[in-house]
FIDO-340996 format. One record per residue (C-alpha): residue number from 1; y, z, x. Coordinates in steps of 0.25 Angstrom, whole numbers, plus 5000, padded with zeros to 4 digits. Layout:
N
{num:NUM; Y:Y; Z:Z; X:X}
...
//
This chain:
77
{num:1; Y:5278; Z:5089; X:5553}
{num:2; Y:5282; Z:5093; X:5568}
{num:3; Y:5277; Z:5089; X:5582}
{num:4; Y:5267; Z:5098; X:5580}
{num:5; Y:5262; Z:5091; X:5568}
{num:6; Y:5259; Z:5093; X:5553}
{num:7; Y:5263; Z:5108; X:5547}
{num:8; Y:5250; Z:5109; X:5538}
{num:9; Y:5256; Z:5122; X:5533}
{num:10; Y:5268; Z:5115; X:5529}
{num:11; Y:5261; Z:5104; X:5521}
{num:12; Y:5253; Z:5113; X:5515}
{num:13; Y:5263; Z:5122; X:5510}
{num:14; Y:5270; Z:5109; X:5504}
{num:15; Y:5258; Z:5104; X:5497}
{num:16; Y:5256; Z:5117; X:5491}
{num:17; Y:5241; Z:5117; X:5498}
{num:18; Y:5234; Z:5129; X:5505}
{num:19; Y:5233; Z:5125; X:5519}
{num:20; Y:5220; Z:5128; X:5529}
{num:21; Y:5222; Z:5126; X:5546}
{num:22; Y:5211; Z:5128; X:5556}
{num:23; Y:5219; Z:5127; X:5567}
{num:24; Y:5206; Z:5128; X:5576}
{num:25; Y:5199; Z:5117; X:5569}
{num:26; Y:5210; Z:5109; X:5568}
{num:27; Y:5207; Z:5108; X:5552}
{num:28; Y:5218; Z:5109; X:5541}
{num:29; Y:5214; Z:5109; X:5527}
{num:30; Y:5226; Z:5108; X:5515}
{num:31; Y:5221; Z:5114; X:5501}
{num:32; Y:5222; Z:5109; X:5489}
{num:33; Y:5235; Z:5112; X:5481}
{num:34; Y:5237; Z:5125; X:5473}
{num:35; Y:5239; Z:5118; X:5460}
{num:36; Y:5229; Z:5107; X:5462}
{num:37; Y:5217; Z:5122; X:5465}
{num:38; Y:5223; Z:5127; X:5453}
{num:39; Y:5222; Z:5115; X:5446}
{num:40; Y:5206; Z:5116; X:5449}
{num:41; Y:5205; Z:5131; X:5447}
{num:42; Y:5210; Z:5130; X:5434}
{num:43; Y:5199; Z:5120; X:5430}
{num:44; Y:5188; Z:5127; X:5432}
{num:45; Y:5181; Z:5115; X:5438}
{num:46; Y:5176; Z:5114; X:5453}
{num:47; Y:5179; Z:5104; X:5461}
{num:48; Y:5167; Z:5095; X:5462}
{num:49; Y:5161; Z:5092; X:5475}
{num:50; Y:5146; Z:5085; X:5480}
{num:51; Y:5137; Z:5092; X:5488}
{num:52; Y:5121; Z:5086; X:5492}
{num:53; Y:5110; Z:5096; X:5489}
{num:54; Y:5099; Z:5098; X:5499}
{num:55; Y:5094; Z:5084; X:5497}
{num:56; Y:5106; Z:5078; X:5499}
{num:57; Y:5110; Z:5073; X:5483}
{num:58; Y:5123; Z:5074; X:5481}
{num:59; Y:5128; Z:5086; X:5469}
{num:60; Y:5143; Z:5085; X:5465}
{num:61; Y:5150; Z:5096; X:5457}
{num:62; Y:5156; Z:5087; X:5446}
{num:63; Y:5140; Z:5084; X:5441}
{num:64; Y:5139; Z:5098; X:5437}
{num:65; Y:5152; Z:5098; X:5428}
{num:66; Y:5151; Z:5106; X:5415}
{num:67; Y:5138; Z:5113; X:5420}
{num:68; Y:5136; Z:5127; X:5424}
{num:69; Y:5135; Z:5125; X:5439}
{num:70; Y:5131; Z:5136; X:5452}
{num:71; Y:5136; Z:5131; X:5466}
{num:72; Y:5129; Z:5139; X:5476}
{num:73; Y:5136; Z:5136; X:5491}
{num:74; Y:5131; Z:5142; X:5503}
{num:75; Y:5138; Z:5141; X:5517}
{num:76; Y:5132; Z:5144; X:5531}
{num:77; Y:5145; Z:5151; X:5537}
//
């Protein structure tokens, strides 16, 4: 830390976290650690997340565990 504030770079590199700025938007975002990604990579499991469908009920990944499974994602950019 300086007068200038927080080096983001330096916590990252320290953490062992990969590290994103947008300088613009004034938005930092750390990662999650490279042994904690491995960690998940080597379980062959997604991380579960909830998302509504068009009529709003709520669907979360872990509902679908030990079943085949097609995610379709679609964005507009």
């Amino acid at each position: 830390m300086d007068d200038d504030g927080i080096d983001l770079a330096a916590v990252a590199r320290l953490l062992n976290r990969p590290l994103v700025l947008d300088a613009d938007a004034g938005v930092a975002v750390l990662g999650g650690a490279a042994a904690e990604r491995s960690a998940h990579l080597a379980s062959l499991e997604a991380p579960d997340f909830t998302l509504p469908n068009l009529d709003g009920r709520l669907h979360s990944l872990r509902d679908q565990r030990g079943k085949k499974t097609v995610l379709i994602a679609w964005a507009s950019w």
